[in-house]
C-alpha positions in Angstrom: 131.3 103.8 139.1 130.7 101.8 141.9 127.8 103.0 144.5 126.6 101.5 147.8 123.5 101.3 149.9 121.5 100.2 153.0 118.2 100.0 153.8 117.3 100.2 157.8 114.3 98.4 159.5 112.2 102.0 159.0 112.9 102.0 154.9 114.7 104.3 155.4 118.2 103.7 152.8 121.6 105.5 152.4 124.6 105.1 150.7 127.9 103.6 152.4 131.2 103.5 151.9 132.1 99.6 152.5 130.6 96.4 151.9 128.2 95.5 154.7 125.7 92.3 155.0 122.1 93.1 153.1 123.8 96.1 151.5 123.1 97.1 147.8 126.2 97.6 145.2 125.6 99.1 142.2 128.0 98.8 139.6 127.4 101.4 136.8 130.7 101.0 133.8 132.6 100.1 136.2 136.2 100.2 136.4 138.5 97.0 135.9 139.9 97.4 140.0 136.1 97.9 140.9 135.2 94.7 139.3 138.3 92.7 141.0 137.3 94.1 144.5 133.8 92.9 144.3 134.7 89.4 143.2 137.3 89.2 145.9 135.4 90.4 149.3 132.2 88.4 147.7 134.1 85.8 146.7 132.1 85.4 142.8 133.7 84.7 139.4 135.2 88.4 137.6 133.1 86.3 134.7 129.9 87.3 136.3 130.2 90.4 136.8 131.9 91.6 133.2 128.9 89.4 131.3 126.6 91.6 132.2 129.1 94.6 130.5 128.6 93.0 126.8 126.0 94.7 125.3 125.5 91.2 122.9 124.9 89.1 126.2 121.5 87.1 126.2 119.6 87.0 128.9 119.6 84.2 130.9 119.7 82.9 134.6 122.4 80.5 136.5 122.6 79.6 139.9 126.6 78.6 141.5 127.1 77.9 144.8 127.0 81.3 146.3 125.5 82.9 144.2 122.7 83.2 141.8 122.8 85.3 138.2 120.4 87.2 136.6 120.6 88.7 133.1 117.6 90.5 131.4 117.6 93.4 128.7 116.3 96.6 130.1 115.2 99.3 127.5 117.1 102.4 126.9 116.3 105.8 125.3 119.3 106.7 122.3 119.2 109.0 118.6 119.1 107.6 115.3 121.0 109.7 112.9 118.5 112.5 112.2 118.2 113.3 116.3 115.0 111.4 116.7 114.0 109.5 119.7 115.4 105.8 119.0 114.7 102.9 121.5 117.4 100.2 122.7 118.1 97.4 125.1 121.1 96.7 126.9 122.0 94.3 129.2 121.8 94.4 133.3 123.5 92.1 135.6 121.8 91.6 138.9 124.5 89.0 141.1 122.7 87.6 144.7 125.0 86.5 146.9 124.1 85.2 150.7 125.6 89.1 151.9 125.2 91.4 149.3 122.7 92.2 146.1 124.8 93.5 143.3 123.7 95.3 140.3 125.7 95.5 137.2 125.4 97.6 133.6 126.9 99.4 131.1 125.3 102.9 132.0 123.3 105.1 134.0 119.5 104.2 133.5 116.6 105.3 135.0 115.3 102.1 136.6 118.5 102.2 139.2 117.6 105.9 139.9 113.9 104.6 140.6 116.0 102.2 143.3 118.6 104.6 144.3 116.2 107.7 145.1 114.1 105.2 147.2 111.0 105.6 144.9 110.0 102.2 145.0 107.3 101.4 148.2 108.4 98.2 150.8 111.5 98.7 148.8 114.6 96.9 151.1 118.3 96.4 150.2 118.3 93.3 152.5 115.4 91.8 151.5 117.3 90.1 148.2 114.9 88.0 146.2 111.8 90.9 146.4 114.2 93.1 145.4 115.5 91.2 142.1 111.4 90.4 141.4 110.4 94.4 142.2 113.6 95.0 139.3 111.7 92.9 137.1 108.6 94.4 137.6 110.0 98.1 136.6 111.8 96.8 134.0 108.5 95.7 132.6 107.0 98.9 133.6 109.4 100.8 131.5 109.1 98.4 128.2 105.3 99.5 128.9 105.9 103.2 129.1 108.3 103.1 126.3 105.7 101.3 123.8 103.3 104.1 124.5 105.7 106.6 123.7 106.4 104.9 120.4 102.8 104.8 119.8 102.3 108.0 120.2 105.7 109.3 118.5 104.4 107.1 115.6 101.1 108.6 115.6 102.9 112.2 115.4 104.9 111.0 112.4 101.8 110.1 110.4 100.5 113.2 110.5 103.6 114.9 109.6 103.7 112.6 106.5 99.9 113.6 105.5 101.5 117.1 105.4 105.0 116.4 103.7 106.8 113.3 102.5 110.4 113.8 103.5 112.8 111.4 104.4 113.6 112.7 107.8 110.1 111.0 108.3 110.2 107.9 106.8 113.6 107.3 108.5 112.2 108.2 112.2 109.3 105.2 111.1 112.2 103.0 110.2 113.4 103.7 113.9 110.4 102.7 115.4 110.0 100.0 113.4 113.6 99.0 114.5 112.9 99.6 118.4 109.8 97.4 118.5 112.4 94.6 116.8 114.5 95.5 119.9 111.6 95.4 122.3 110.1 91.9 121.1 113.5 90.0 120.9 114.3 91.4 124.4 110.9 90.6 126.1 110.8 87.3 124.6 114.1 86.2 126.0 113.5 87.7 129.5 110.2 86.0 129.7 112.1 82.7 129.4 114.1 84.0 132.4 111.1 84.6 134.4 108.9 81.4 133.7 112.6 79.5 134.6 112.8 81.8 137.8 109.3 80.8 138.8 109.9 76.7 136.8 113.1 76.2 139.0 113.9 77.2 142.8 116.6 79.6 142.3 115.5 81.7 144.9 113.6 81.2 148.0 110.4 82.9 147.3 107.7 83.3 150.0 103.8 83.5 148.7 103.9 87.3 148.7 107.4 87.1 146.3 105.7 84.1 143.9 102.2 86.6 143.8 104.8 89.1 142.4 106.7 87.2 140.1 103.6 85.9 138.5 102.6 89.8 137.9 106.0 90.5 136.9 105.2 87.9 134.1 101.8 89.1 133.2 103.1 92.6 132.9 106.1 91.3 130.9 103.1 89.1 128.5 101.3 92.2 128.0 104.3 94.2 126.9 105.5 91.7 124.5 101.4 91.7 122.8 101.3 95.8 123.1 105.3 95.2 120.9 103.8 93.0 118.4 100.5 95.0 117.7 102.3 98.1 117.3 104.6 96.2 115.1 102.1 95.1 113.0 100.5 98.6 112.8 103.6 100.2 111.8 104.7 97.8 109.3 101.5 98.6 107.3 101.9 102.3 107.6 105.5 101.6 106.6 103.5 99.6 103.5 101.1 102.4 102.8 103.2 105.1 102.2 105.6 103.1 100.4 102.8 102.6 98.2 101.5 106.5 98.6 105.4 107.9 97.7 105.3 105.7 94.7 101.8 106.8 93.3 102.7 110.2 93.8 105.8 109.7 91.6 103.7 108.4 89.2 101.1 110.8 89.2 103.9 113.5 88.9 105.5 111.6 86.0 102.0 111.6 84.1 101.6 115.1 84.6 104.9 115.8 83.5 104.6 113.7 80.3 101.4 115.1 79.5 102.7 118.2 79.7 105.6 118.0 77.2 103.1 116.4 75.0 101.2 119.4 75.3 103.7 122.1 74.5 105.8 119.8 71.9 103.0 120.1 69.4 103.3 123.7 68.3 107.0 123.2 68.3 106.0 120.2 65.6 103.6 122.6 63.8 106.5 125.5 64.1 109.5 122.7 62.6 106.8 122.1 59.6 106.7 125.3 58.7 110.0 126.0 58.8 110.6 123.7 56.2 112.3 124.7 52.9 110.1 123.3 50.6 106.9 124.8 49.8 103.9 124.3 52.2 100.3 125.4 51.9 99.3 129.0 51.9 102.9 129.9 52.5 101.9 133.0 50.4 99.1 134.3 52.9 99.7 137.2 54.3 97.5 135.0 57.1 100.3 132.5 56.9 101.6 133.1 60.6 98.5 133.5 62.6 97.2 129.9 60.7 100.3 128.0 61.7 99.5 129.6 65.4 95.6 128.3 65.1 96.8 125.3 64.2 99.1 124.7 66.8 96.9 126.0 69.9 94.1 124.1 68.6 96.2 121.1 68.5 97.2 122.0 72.0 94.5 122.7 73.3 92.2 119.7 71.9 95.1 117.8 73.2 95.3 119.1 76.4 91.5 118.7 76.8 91.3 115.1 75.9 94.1 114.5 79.1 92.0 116.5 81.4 89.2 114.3 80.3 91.2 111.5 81.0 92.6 112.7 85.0 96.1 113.4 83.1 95.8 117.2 85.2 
């Protein structure tokens, strides 16, 4: 799908039908003609644009001679296999050319809508290099807003797990645990992209743009250190009730055993007296309520010594 917009002197953006200078392309899956018309009114390598469609790309930044290429992970909101929220990252492209900002990925996400609804303030198609800095900086807003959902999804977990300990909760923690992996690895690399973007002159940055990109950097810092913490934290819950699943298994097991302990006494008094041989006071007329005494004392003294012990 291949969308285009303009912004006017007023803020004031909508969407055209043809390529026009300072206009904003967004390329969302698109189609293989889409692709080739871009690269041949912008004159940029088809390579470009389909790098940012691999969702195994790296980020990374690269500057040719018209045109300068931005790759950074953006996170995403997906299922694991229970229907819990999962998180991922996929790739964007964003392509600056001396015309035209283009934006490139492999589906609809909501930091375009952000852009495409006009949400952002002093946001310009035109104005190219505030406009890849002010992507950044939501893209570092969302990593934010994501981490505090997973905080508070894991939060929410624990408690279910105090109540019950069933798997559909120990695999949503595994799918945190496995999002935060997503998040740090993806922060990590697009820091590099920033501190390069601000290291090298890739774009021509005013004061107001480099003020920006340093926040964009700070906010990006902090995400990474809220990814790790919560990492952290979630590995030792994962820890704890790995530990707490298998003490319960073994306080069950106890139980159990001390249990067939228990009962398996009078069956050992019963199989002694149901021997064919002769056994004492065999001739009572008492003979049946002893070998019962017997085995509910055993039982019982039995039974008493385990509570004694915590066996119950």
């Amino acid at each position: 799908m291949m969308k285009m917009y303009l912004s006017d002197a007023s803020g004031k953006m909508r969407e055209i039908d043809r390529i026009e200078n300072g206009c904003w392309i967004n390329l969302v899956a698109p189609t293989e003609e889409e692709i080739r018309y871009i690269a041949h009114h912008l004159d940029i390598p088809i390579d470009s644009i389909k790098d940012a469609l691999d969702d195994e790309e790296r980020s990374r930044i690269e500057k040719e001679d018209n045109h300068v290429l931005i790759i950074v992970d953006i996170p995403i909101v997906a299922h694991d296999e229970v229907d819990g929220p999962m998180y991922e990252t996929i790739p964007i492209g964003m392509i600056i050319t001396n015309t035209c900002f283009i934006t490139v990925c492999l589906q609809e996400n909501p930091i375009f809508e952000e852009f495409s609804k006009n949400k952002i303030k002093n946001f310009y198609t035109f104005m190219k290099t505030r406009f890849a800095l002010q992507m950044l900086y939501m893209i570092s807003t969302y990593y934010l807003r994501y981490l505090k959902q997973i905080n508070r999804r894991t939060s929410e977990i624990e408690k279910e797990l105090h109540q019950s300990m069933k798997n559909k909760e120990l695999f949503s923690l595994l799918s945190m645990e496995k999002s935060l992996v997503y998040f740090m690895t993806s922060l990590k690399a697009n820091n590099i992209v920033m501190e390069r973007l601000l290291r090298l002159n890739y774009l021509r940055m005013y004061e107001d743009d480099q003020d920006l990109l340093q926040d964009v950097i700070i906010e990006n810092k902090q995400a990474i250190e809220m990814a790790e913490v919560y990492s952290s934290i979630l590995s030792g819950m994962m820890d704890a009730f790995a530990s707490v699943i298998s003490n319960n298994l073994n306080i069950v097991m106890k139980f159990l055993t001390a249990i067939t302990i228990v009962i398996s006494l009078p069956t050992m008094v019963a199989s002694f007296y149901g021997m064919n041989v002769p056994i004492p006071y065999q001739h009572s007329p008492y003979a049946f309520l002893i070998a019962m005494a017997l085995a509910g004392s055993l039982s019982a003294a039995t039974a008493y010594v385990f509570w004694k012990k915590r066996y119950f």
